[in-house]
Residue, then its C-alpha position, 0 to 999 in steps of 0.5 A: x670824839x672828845x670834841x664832839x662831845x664837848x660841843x653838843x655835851x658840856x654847855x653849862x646848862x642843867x643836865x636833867x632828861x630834857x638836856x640830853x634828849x636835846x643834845x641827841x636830837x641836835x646831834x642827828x639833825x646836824x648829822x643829817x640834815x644841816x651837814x648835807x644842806x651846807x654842803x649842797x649850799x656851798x657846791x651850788x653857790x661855788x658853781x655860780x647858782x643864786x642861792x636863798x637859805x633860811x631857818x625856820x625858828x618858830x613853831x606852833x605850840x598846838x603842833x606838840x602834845x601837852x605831853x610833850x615837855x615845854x623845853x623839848x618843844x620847838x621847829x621839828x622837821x617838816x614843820x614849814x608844811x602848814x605855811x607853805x602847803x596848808x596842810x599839817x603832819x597832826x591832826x591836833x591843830x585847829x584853824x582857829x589856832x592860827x593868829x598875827x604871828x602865824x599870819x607873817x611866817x605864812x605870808x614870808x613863805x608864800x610870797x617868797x616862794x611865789x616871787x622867786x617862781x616867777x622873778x628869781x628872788x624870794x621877795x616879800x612884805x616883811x624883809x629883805x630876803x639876800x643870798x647867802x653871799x660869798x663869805x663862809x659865814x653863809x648869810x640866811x633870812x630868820x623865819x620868825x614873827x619878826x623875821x630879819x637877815x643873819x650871818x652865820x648858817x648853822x656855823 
């Protein structure tokens, strides 16, 4: 237990509201979802499956209510929705609100997902989209403005 809690609790950081309600909601995503993703990506790949992940680090600012507090925002769940299926899970986003960098994370999604359909690869324009390899630390495609390949998927 004490393990746990020193890695999602004693980081140095300033421990004000924001700090734990952070710590509590990386907590239940590891739990349940990341866990379970890196499980299912490493049954797949050991049984011989080509295998494509990605983690998806940008959000638009207009999905979270001015109320939110700044440093409470960030890519919740279901938030690739407006990329991949042009539809929204709030109703507070505009279609004007969509801009250059909006653009790119649309076009990664589309013409990835529109490429592995019909090739077996997630190509696209903006970067070259590899497998999560053979090593442990699992290699994934960053989704951002200026999306890039990494090492290291939820390590």
């Amino acid at each position: 237990m004490r393990e746990i809690t020193g890695y999602y609790v004693d980081r140095g950081e300033v421990e004000e509201f924001e700090f734990y309600i952070n710590r509590y909601t990386e907590f239940l995503s590891d739990l349940l979802f990341v866990v379970p993703t890196v499980d299912g990506l490493l049954a797949r790949r050991d049984a011989g499956w080509d295998i494509y992940a990605y983690s998806l680090e940008h959000y638009n600012d207009a999905t979270w209510s001015k109320d939110i507090p700044k440093k409470l925002r960030g890519p919740a769940h279901g938030c690739e929705f407006p990329y991949t299926k042009g539809t929204h899970f709030v109703e507070n986003i505009q279609e004007g609100e969509a801009n250059a960098e909006e653009q790119v994370i649309t076009e990664v999604f589309q013409q990835s997902f529109i490429e592995f359909v019909k090739i077996g690869a997630p190509l696209n324009d903006h970067e070259v989209w590899l497998d999560v390899g053979t090593d442990a630390n699992i290699r994934y495609l960053l989704i951002t403005p200026n999306p890039q390949m990494k090492q290291g998927f939820y390590n």
